[in-house]
Every structure is written in C-alpha cells, then in structure tokens.
DRENDO-1510 file (C-alpha; in Angstrom, 1 decimal, always signed):
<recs>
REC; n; res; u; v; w
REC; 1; UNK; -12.5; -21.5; +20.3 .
REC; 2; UNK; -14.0; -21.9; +16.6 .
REC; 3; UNK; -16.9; -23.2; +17.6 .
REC; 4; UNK; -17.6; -21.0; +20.3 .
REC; 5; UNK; -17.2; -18.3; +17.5 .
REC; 6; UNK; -19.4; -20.0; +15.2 .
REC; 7; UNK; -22.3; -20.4; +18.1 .
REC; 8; UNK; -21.7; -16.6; +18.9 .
REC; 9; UNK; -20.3; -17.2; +22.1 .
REC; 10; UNK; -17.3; -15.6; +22.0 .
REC; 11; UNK; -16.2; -12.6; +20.3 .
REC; 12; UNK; -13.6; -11.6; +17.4 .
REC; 13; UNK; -12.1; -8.4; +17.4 .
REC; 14; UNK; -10.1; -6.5; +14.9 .
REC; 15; UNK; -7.2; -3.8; +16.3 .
REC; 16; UNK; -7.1; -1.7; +13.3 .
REC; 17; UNK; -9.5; -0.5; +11.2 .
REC; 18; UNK; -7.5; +0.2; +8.1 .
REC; 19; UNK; -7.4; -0.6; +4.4 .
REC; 20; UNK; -6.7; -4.3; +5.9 .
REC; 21; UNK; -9.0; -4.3; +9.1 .
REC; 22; UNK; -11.8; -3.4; +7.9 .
REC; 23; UNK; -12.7; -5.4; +5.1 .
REC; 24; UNK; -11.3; -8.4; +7.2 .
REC; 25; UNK; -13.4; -7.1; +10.2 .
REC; 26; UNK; -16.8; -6.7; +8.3 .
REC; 27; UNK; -16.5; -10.7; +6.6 .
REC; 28; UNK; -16.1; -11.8; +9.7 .
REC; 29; UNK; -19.1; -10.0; +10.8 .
REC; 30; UNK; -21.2; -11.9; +8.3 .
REC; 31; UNK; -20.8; -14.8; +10.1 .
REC; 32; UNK; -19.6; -14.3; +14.1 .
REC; 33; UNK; -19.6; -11.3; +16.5 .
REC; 34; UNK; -17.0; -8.8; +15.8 .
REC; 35; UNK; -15.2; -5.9; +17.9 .
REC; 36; UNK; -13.9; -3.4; +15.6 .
REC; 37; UNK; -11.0; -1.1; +17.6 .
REC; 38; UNK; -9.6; +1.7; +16.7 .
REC; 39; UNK; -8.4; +4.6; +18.5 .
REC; 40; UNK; -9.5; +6.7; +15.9 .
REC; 41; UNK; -12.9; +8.0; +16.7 .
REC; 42; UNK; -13.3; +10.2; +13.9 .
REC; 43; UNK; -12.8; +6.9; +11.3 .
REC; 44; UNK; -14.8; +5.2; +13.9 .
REC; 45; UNK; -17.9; +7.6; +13.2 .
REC; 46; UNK; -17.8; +7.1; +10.0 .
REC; 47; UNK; -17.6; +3.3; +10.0 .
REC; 48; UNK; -20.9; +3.2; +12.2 .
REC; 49; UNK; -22.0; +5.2; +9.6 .
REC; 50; UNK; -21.5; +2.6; +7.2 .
REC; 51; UNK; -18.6; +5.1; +5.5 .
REC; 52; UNK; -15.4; +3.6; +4.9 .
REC; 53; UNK; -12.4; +6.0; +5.3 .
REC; 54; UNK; -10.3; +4.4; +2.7 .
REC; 55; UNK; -12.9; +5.0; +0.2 .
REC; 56; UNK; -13.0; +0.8; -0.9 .
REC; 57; UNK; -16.2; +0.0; +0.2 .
REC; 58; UNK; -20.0; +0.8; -0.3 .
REC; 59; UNK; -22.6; +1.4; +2.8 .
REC; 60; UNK; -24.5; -1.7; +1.3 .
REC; 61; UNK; -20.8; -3.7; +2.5 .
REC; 62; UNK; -21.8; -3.1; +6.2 .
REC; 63; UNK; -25.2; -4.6; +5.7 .
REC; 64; UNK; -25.9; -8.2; +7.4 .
REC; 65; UNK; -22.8; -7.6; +9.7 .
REC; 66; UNK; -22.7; -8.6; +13.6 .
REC; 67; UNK; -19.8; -5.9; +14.6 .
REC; 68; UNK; -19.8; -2.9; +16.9 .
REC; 69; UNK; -17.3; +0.1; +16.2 .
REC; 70; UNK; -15.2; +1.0; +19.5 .
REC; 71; UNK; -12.2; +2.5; +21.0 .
REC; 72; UNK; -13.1; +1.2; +24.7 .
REC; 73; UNK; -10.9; -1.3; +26.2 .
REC; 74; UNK; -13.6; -2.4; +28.2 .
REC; 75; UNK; -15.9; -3.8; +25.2 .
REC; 76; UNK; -12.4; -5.2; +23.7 .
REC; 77; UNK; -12.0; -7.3; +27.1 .
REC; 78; UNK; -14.9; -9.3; +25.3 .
REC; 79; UNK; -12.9; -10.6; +22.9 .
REC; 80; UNK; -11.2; -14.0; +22.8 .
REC; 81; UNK; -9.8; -14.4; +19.7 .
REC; 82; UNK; -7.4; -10.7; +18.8 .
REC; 83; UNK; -6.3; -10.4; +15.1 .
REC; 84; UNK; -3.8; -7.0; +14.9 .
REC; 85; UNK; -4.0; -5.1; +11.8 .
REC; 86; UNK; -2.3; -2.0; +12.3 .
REC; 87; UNK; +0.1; +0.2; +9.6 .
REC; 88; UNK; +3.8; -0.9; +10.1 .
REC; 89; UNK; +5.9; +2.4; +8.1 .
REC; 90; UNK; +9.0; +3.2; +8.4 .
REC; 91; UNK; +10.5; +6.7; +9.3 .
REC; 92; UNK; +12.3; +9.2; +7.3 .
REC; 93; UNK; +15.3; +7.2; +7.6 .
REC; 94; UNK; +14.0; +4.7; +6.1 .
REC; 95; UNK; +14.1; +2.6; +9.5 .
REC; 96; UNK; +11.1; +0.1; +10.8 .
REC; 97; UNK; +8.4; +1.8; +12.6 .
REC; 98; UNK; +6.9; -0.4; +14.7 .
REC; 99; UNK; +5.3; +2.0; +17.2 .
REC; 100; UNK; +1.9; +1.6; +15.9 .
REC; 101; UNK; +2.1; -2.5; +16.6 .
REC; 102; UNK; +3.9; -2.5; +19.9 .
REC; 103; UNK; +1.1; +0.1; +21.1 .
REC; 104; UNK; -1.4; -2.3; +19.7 .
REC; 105; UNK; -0.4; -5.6; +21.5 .
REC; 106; UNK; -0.1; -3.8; +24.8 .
REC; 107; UNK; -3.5; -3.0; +24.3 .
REC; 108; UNK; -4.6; -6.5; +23.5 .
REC; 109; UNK; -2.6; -7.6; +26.9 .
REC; 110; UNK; -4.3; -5.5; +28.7 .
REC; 111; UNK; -7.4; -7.3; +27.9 .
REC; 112; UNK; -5.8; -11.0; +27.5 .
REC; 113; UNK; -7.2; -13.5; +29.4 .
REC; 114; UNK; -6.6; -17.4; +29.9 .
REC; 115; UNK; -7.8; -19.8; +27.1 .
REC; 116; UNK; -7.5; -16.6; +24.5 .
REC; 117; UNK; -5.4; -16.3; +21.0 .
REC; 118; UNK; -3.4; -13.2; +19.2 .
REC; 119; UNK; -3.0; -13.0; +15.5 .
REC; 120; UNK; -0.8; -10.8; +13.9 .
REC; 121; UNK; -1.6; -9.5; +10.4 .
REC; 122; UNK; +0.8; -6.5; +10.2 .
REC; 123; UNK; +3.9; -6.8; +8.0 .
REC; 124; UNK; +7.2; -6.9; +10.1 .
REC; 125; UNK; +10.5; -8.9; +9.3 .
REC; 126; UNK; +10.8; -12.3; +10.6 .
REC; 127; UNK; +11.0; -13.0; +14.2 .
REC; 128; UNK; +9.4; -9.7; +15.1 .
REC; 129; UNK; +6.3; -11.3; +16.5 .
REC; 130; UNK; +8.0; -13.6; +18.9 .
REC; 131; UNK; +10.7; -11.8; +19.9 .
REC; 132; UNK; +8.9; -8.2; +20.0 .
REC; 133; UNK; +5.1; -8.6; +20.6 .
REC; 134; UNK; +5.2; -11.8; +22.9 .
REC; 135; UNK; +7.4; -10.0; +25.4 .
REC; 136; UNK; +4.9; -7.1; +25.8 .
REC; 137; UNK; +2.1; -9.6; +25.9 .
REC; 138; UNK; +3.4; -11.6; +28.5 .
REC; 139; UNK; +4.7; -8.9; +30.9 .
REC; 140; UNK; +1.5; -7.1; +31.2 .
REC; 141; UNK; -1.2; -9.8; +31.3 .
REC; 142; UNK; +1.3; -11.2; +33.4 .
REC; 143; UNK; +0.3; -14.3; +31.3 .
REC; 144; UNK; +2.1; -17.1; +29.4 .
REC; 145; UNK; +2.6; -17.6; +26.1 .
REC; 146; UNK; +1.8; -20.8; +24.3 .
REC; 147; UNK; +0.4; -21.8; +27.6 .
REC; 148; UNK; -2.0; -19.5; +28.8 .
REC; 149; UNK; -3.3; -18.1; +25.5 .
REC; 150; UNK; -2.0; -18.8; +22.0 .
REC; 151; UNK; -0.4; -17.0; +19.2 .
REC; 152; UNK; -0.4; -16.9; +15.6 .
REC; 153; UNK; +0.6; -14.8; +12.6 .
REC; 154; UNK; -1.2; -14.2; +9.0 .
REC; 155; UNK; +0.2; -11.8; +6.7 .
REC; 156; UNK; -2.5; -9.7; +5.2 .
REC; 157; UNK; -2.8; -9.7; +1.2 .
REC; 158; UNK; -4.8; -6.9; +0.9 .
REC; 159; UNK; -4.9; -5.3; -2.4 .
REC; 160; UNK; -6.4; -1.7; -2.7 .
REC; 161; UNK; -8.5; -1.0; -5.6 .
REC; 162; UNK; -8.7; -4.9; -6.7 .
REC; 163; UNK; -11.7; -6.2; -7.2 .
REC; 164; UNK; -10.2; -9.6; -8.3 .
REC; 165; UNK; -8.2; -11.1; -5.6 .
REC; 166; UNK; -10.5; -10.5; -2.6 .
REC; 167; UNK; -10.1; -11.6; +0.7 .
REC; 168; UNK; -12.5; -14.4; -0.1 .
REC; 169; UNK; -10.4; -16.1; -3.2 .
REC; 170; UNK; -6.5; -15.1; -2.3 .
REC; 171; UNK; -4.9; -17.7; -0.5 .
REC; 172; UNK; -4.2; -17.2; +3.5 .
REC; 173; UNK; -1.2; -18.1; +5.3 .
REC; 174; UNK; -2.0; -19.0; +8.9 .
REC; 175; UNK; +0.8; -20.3; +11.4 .
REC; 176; UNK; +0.9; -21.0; +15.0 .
REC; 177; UNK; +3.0; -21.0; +17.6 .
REC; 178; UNK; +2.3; -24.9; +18.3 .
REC; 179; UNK; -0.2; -27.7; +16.3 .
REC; 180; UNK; -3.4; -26.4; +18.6 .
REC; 181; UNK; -2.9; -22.8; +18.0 .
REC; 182; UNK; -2.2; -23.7; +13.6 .
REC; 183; UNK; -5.1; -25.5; +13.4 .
REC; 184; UNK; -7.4; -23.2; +15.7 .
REC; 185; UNK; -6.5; -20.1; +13.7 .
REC; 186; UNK; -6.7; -21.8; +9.9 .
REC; 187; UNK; -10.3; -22.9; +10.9 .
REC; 188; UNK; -10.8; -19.5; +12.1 .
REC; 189; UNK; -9.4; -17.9; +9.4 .
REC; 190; UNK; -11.7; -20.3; +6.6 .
REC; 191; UNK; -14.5; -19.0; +8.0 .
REC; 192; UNK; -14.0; -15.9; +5.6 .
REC; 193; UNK; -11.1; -17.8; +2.9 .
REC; 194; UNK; -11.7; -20.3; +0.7 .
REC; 195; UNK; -8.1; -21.6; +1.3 .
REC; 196; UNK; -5.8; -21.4; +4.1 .
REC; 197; UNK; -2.0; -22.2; +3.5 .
REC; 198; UNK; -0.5; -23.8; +6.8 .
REC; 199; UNK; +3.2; -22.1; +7.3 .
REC; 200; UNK; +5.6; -24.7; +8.9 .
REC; 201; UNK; +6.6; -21.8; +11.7 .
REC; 202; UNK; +5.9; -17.8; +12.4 .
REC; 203; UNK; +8.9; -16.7; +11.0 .
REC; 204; UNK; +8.1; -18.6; +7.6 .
REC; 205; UNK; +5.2; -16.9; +7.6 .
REC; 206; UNK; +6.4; -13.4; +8.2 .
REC; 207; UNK; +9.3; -13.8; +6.2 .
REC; 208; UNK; +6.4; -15.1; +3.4 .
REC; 209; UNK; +4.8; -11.8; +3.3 .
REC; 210; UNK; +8.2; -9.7; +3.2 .
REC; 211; UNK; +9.3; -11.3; +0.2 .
REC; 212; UNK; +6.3; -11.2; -1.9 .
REC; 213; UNK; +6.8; -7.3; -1.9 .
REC; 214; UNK; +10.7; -7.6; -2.5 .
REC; 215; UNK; +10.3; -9.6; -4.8 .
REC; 216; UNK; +8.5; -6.9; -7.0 .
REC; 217; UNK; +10.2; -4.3; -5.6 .
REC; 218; UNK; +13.5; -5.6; -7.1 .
REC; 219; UNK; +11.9; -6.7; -10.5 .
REC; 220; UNK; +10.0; -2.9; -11.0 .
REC; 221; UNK; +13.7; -1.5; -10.1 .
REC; 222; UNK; +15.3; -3.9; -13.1 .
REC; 223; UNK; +12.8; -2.2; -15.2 .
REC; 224; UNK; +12.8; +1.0; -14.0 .
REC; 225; UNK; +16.7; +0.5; -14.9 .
REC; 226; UNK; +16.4; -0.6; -18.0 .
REC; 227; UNK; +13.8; +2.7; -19.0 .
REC; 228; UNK; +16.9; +5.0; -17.9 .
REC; 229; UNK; +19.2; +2.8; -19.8 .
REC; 230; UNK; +16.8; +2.4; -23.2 .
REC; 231; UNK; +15.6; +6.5; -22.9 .
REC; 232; UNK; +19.5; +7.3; -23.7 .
REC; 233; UNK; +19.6; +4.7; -26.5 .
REC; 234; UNK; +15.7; +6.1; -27.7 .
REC; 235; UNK; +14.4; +2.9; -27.8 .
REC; 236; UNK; +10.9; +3.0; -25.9 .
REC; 237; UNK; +11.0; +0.4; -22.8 .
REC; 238; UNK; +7.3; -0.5; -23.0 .
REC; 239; UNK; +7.4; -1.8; -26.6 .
REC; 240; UNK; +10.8; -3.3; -25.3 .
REC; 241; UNK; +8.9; -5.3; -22.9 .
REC; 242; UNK; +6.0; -6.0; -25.1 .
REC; 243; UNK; +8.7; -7.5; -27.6 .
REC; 244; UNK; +10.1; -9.5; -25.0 .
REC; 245; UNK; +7.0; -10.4; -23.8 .
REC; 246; UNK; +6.2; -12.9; -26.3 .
REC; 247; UNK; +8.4; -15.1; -25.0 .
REC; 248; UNK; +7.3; -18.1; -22.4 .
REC; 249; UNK; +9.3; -17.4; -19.8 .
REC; 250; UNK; +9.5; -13.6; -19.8 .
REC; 251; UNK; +7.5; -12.0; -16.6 .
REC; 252; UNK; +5.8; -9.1; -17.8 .
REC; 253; UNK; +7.0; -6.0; -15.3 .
REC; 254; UNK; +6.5; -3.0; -16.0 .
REC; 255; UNK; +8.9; +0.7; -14.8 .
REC; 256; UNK; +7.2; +3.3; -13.2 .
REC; 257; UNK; +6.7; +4.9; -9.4 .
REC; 258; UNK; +6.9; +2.4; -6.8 .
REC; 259; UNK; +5.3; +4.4; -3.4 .
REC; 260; UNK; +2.6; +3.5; -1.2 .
REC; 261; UNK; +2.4; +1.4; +2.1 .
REC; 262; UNK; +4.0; -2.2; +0.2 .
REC; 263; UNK; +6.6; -2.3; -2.1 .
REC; 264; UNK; +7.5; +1.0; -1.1 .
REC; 265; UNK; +7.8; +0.1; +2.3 .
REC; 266; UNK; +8.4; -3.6; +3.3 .
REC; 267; UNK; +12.0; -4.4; +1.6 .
REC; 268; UNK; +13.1; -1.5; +4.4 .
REC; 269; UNK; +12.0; -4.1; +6.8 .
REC; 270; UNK; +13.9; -7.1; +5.8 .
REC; 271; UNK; +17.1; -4.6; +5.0 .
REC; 272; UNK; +16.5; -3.4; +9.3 .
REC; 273; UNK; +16.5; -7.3; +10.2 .
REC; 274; UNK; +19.9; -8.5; +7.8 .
REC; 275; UNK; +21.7; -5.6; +9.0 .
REC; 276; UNK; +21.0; -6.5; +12.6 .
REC; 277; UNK; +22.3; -10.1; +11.4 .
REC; 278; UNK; +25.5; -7.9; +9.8 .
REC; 279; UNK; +24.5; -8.5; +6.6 .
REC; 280; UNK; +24.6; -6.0; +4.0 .
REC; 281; UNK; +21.5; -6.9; +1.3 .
REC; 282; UNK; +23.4; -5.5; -1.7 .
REC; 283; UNK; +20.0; -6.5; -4.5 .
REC; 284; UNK; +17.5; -5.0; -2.4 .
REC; 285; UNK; +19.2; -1.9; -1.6 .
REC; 286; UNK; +20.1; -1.4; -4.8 .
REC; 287; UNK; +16.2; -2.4; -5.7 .
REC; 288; UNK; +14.6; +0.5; -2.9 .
REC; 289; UNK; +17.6; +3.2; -4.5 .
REC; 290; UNK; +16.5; +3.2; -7.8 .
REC; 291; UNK; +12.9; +3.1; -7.6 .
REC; 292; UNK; +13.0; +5.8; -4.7 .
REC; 293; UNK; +15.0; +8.2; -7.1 .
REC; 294; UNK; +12.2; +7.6; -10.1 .
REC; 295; UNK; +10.2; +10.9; -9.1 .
REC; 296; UNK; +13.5; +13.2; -9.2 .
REC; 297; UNK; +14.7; +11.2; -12.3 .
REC; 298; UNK; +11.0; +12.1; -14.2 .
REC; 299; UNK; +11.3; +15.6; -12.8 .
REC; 300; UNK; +15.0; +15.8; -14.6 .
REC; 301; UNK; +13.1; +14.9; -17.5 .
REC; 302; UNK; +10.2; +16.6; -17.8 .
REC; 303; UNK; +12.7; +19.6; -17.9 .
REC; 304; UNK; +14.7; +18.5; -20.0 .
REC; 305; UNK; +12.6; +17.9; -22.4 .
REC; 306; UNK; +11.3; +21.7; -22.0 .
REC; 307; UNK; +14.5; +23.2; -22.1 .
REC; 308; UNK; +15.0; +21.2; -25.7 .
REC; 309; UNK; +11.9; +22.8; -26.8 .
REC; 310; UNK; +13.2; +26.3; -26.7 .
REC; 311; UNK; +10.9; +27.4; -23.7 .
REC; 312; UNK; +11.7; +28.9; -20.6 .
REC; 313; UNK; +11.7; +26.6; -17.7 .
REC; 314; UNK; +12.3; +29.3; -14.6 .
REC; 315; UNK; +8.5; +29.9; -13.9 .
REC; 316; UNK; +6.7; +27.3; -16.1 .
REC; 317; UNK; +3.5; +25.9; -15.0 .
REC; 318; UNK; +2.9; +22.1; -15.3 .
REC; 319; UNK; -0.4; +20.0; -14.6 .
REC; 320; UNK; +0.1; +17.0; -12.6 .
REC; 321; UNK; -2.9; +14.2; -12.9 .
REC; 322; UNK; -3.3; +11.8; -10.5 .
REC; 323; UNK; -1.1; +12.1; -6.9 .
REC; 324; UNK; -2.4; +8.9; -4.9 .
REC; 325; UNK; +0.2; +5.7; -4.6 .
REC; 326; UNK; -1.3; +4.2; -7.6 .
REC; 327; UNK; -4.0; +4.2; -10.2 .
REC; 328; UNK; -8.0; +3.8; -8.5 .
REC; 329; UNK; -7.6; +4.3; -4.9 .
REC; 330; UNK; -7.4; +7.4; -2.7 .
REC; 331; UNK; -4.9; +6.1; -0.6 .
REC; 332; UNK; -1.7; +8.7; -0.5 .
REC; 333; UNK; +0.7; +7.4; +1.7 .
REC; 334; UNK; +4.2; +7.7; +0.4 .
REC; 335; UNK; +3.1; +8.5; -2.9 .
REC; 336; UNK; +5.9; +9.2; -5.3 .
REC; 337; UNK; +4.3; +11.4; -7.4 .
REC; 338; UNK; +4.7; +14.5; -4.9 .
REC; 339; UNK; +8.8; +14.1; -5.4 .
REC; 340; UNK; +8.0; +15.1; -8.8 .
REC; 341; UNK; +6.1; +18.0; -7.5 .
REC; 342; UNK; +9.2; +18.9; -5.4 .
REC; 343; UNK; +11.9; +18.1; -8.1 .
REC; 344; UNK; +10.2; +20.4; -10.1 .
REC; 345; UNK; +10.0; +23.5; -8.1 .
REC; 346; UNK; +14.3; +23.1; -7.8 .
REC; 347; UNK; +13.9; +23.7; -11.7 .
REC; 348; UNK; +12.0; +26.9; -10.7 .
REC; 349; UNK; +8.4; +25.0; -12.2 .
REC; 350; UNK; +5.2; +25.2; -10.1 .
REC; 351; UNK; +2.5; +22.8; -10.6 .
REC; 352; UNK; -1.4; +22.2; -10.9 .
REC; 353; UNK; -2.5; +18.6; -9.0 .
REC; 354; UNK; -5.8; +17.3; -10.2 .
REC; 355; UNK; -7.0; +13.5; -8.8 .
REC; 356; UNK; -10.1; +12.5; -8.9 .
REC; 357; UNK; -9.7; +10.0; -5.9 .
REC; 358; UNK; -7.9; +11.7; -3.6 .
REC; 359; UNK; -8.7; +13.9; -0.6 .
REC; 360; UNK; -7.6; +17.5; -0.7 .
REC; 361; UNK; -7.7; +17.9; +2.8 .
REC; 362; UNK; -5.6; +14.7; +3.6 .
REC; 363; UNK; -3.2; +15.7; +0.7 .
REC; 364; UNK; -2.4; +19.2; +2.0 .
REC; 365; UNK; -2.3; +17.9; +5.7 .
REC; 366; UNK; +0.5; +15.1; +4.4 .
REC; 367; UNK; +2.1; +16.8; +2.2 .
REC; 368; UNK; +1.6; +20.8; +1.9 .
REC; 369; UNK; +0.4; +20.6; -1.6 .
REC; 370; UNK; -3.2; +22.0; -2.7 .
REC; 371; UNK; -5.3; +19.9; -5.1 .
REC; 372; UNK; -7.6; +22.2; -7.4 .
REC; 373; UNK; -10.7; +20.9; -8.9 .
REC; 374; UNK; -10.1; +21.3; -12.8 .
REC; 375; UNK; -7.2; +22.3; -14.9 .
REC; 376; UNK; -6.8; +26.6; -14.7 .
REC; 377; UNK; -5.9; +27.7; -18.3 .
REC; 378; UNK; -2.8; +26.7; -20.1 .
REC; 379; UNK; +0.3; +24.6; -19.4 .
REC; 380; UNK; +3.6; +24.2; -20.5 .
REC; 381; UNK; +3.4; +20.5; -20.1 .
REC; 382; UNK; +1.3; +18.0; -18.3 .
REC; 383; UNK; +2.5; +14.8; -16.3 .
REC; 384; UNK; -0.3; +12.0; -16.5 .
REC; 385; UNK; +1.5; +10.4; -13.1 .
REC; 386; UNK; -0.9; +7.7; -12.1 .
REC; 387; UNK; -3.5; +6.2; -14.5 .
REC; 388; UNK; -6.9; +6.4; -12.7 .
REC; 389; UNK; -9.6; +4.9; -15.0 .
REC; 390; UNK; -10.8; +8.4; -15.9 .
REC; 391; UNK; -7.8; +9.6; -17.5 .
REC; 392; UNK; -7.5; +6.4; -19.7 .
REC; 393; UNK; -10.1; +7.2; -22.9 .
REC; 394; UNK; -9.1; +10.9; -23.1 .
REC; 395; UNK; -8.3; +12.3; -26.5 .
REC; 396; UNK; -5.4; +14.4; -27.8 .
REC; 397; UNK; -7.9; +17.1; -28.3 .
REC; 398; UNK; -8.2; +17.3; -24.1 .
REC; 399; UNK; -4.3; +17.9; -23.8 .
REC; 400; UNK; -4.1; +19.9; -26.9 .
REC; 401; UNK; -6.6; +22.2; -25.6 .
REC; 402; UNK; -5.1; +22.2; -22.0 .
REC; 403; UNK; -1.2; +23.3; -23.6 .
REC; 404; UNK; +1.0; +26.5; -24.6 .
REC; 405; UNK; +2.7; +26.2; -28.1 .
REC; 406; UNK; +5.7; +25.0; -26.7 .
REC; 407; UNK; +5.0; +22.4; -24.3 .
REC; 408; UNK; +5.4; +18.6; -23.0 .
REC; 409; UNK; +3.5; +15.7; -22.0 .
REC; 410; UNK; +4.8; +13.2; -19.7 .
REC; 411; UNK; +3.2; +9.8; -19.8 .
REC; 412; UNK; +4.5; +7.7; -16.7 .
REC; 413; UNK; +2.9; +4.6; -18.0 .
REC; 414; UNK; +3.5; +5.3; -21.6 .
REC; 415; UNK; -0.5; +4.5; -21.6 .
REC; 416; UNK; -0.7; +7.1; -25.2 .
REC; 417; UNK; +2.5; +6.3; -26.3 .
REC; 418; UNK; +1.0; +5.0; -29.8 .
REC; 419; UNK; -1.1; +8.0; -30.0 .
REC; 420; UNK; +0.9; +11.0; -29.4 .
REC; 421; UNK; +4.7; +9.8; -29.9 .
REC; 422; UNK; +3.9; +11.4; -33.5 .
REC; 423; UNK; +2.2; +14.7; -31.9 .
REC; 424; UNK; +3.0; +18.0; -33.9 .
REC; 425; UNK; +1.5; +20.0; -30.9 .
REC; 426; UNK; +3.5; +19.0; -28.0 .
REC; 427; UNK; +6.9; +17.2; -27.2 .
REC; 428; UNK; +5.4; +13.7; -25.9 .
REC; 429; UNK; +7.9; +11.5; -23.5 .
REC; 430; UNK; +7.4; +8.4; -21.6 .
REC; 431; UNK; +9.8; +5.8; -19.4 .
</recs>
C-alpha cells in the first residue's frame, strides 16, 4: 500500500474537508494523489478555487498539490487508503453526535474494496470505531474486517489559528487493528509527520485524544473557579496566577470561555461512554458545568458592575468585541461569547458585535445575532470577549472615546488589567 502511494498508484482520499481535512488533505497532496470528499459542494467550489472555508489557509497552500475536489462516489471508489475527518458535536443535550461519522463510513463501504485500509481521525470515546464504524463497514461492503481490508485510527491535533504546532512537527498517533495495518498506516502517515507515535491498541488511541481535551477542560474550570472565588475576595486571578507561576511546578492555566469544537465538546464524549459503563464522572462533570456557565456568570457581572455605577441597566447598550470560539480564527462553533449576548438581554441590555474574523452571514445563520462593521456611537460598557491580535495594542483613548460617562469595560482575559484597573473614566473588571 505505501509504496503504491508513493509510486502514484494508488489513491488517498480525505472524507471531510474541514478545519482537520483539509490541511491534512493538501500535505498529502504534495507528495501522493489525493481525493478530497465532501458533500458540501459549495465548500467544494471554493477549495478548487484554492479558498479555504475555514479562513486558515492562503491560495499559494494549494499550489504543487496532486488532489481533485469531489462529492462523487464514483471518483472516491479510486481510493485505497480512506482517512475520515468529519465534525463529531454533540446535541443540545449535551449527548454524542455521531451522525456525521456513521454517514461517512457508509460512504467509504460503499466504495471498499479487498486489499484496502480506513483511518479514522474524528474524535469519539473509546471503542467507538470498532464497535460502531466496523459494523457499518462490514455489512455494506459485505467485506471483512481485519481480513479483507484494514483499519486504523489517528486522532487529529489540529490546532486552529497555530502556526507553531503544524501538522508537520506535532507528534501523530497511529494504531492498527493488527501489526500489518500499525505499521502500513505510521509509514503512511510519516509521509506528511515528522514523528509517528505507535498506540499499543485503537482504543488507546481514541481514549489518547479524549483526554488531552479533558485534561484542559478540567484545569481551565479549576481556574475559572478560582476567578469566581478570588473576584469576591478582590484579589485579581491573573496576577494570582502570575504569582504562583514562579514556582517550578505550577502549570500556567489561565480562566476564561471554554467553547468551540474541543474542549468544549469532547469531555461530553467520554461522560456518554462512563455512563454507558454506569459510571458517574463526578471531576469532569463538574469541569464541563462550570466552564459552560462562564458566559451567564460574565453577563451577571457586567451588570453588576453597571448597576454599582449608578446607571440604568433596563435598555443599556453594550459593545461586544470578538464572538468566534477563541482569539485569531473565524471559526464560531459553540462559541461562548454569544451566552453573554443572551444573558445580557434577560438584564434588559442589547448589544453591538464587532469581530474582525468572523462571518456575518454564518454568525446570523448560527446564531440569530447581526455583526455590524464598526462601533455606532456611545456605550455604556464594552466586553473585549476574545483577544484577536487587533484588539491587543489599542489605547484607553479608543474605549474612552467609544463610552457614556457612566460606563464599564469587561476584559475577559484581563489583557489591560495593568492599564485601566486605575481608570477615572470607566468602571474596569476582569476574571
């Protein structure tokens, strides 16, 4: 199989042209044929225009690259070696939904053939590849698995908005489901990575990827905690940490609003699998409770901290910068900054959403709410909710010039917390 990649006489394709597929898709390209699939055909336009829908990567990062853009399941059929990329969310009860994937892999059987290999990159709690996906492989190719074609799985580490850790330089887990298929798909796999980490078993390897987002879901929350606690004692949690800090041992985590498509989502997954085991996960729950309340809890206050100053809150008129999951991306999904939005019309204050990454269209679609282009006269307080590189050098005078009188500024990331914690001209607050 790898060398028939290498010689071009075989085909790679990608199910899933997302913030994962694509960039895995295109460095593959470099170097062997690639199918890209997608049922998507408007994202698929784009791509052949060399236009990435997630906004991460230049025209010039399609250059050089063997791969043609398709929804057909005839040009798929061409394939031999499958990877799966597609989204994994939950719904709004916070349960696994694996729709997406399980319509995925009975695409892929429907073009398996003998002597062929499935990887799975999407995150799902352990076990779910061989005890979900290989049953839906098998009964519609009407092929076997570990004897017919192969299997693997690879959790994705795709970081949006880093420029650091690339695909190239962050370590890959790769397992199989025997020795053949683990040492087919790491050689695959180091065609694009410098380093390939062989997982003893699948389920390792799942379970791998669950808990590296768990892991920092339950660390932000301890933080997050401690901002709440030290806000009531006013002692400021950020030069807390950077006290603490100078310790050896301390890990630096910071509180603020865990969303987007990772840590906001994942934990859910392994909480679905340990309460099918009858196991209630006490530490993460607790974990996904407090960092899902953060929004509401900055909302309570932002107008609290209004009220204090004397000025009416029914009708008040906030500016909110930055909407997007986090800081340098447009990527929106489950982004925590629109509970603010709604936490603060129960206080009977509308708001202004500027965000210089995100798409207007996509933001009212998702979530009803209208981005404008530039702040509309004055406020009586401004959140600065995610900290996109252009709103990191900007001086009091910007603010100053944007506020009433009486009015607040709300500093998620406590970013200006040395600048304006002294202001005369508004009431400045932070986590």
């Amino acid at each position: 199989m790898y060398s028939e990649l290498i010689n071009k006489e075989a085909k790679l394709a990608l199910i899933g042209l997302g913030y994962v597929g694509l960039p895995i898709a295109l460095e593959f390209a470099k170097k062997i044929s690639v199918i890209g699939f997608d049922i998507n055909e408007s994202r698929l336009n784009k791509m052949r225009n060399k236009i990435d829908p997630g906004q991460e990567l230049e025209a010039n990062d399609f250059d050089g690259c063997d791969i043609e853009f398709t929804s057909s399941l005839e040009k798929l059929k061409e394939a031999s070696f499958f990877i799966v990329a597609v989204p994994t969310p939950i719904d709004t009860y916070n349960t696994p939904d694996l729709k997406p994937l399980l319509s995925a892999t009975a695409t892929v059987a429907k073009c398996l053939k003998k002597g062929d290999c499935v990887v799975y990159e999407s995150t799902v709690y352990p076990g779910c590849t061989e005890e979900d996906c290989l049953l839906i492989l098998e009964d519609i190719s009407g092929l076997k698995a570990g004897v017919d074609f192969k299997y693997g799985y690879s959790p994705e580490r795709i970081n949006p908005g880093d420029k650091q850790h690339t695909l190239i330089n962050t370590v890959k887990i790769v397992s199989g489901c025997d020795e053949e298929a683990l040492e087919t798909i790491s050689k695959v796999y180091e065609i694009v990575v410098e380093n390939t980490y062989k997982a003893p078993s699948i389920k390792v390897a799942e379970a791998a990827k669950i808990i590296e987002n768990t892991q920092r879901d339950v660390n932000i929350a301890l933080m997050n905690e401690l901002s709440i606690l030290f806000s009531r004692m006013n002692i400021n949690v950020f030069d807390v940490i950077d006290a603490a800090g100078t310790k050896w041992n301390f890990l630096k985590y910071y509180p603020g609003l865990v969303g987007g498509h990772c840590i906001g989502v994942d934990p859910y997954y392994l909480v679905y699998k340990a309460h099918k085991l009858g196991y209630h996960p006490q530490m993460i729950n607790s974990g996904r409770f407090v960092n899902d309340s953060m929004g509401g809890y900055i909302a309570k206050r932002v107008a609290k901290s209004l009220i204090s100053q004397g000025a009416e809150i029914v009708g008040a008129k906030f500016l909110i910068m930055g909407v997007t999951f986090k800081e340098n991306v447009s990527d929106i999904r489950n982004s925590k900054v629109v509970d603010i939005v709604k936490e603060l019309r129960q206080y009977g204050i509308e708001s202004d959403i500027i965000d210089p990454h995100a798409d207007p269209e996509e933001v009212e679609r998702e979530y009803k709410l209208k981005i404008i282009d530039a702040p509309q006269g004055k406020y009586d307080g401004i959140v600065i909710a995610v900290l996109h590189e252009e709103y990191l050098a900007l001086p009091k005078s910007y603010f100053d010039n944007l506020l009433k009188d009486i009015s607040v500024v709300f500093d998620v990331k406590g970013h200006y917390r040395k600048d304006f914690a002294n202001s005369n001209t508004f009431k400045y607050n932070c986590l």
